[in-house]
N, C-alpha and C positions, 0 to 999 in steps of 0.2 A: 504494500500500500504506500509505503513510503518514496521507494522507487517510482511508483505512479503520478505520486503529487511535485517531488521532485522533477520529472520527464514535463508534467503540463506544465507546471510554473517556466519552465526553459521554453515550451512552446510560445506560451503568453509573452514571455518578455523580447524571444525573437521577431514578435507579432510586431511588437512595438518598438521594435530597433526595426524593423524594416518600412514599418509605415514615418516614423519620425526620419530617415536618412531620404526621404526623397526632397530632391532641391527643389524649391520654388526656382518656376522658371518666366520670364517674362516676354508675352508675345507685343508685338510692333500689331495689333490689329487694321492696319491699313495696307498692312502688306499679306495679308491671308487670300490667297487667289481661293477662288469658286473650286478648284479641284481640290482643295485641303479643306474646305469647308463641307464640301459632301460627302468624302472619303473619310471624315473623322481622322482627319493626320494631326491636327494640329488640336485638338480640341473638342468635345462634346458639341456639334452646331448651336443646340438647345444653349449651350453657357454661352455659345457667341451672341446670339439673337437675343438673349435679355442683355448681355454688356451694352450691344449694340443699340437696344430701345433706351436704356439707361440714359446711355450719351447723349442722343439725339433727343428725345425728349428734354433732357437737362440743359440743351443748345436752347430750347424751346420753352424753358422756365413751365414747362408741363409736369407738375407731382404727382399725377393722379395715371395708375398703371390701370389697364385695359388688361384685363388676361386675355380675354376673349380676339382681341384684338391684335394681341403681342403672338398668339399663336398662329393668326389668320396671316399676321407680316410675316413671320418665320416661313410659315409656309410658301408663303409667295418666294421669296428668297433663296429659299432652296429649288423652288422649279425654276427661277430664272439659273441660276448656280448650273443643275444639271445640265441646261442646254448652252451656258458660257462658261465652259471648265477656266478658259484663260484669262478671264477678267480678275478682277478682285471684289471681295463679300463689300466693301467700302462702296463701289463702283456700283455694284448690282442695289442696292440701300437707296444710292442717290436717286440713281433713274428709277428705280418703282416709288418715288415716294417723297418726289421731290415736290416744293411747296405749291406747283401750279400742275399739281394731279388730285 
């Protein structure tokens, strides 16, 4: 029994030397082309699309978050994304959603 509590506690604490040693890492989000944004290379899309409404809305002195609405833009962004791997997520944001649409 001893041997057992000893072996998990090593488990538990490896858990947490592996999850504490990952480096935060800091993306340039203007520079995420549509093919990293759909392929999940760079990032969870979903954590781009709320940073992304974050900012833009905050350019916009807008506080007030739309779920409903933040899902309906993601979505859009990622179909435009699929069909412009070469652009940038920045790029593709502008044009669907620029202030005279």
């Amino acid at each position: 029994m001893k041997t057992l509590n000893c072996m998990l506690s090593g488990v538990v604490l490896a858990a947490f030397a592996l999850s504490a040693g990952h480096a935060q890492v800091a993306i340039d989000v203007s520079k995420i082309t549509c093919e990293q944004y759909v392929l999940f290379k760079v990032a969870d899309p979903q954590h781009i699309a709320i940073w992304l409404s974050g900012y833009y809305n905050g350019k916009r002195n807008n506080m007030v978050v739309d779920v409903a609405q933040l899902k309906s833009n993601a979505e859009k962004v990622m179909r435009y994304c699929e069909a412009n791997f070469k652009g940038t997520v920045v790029e593709a944001v502008e044009k669907l959603f620029a202030p005279d649409r």
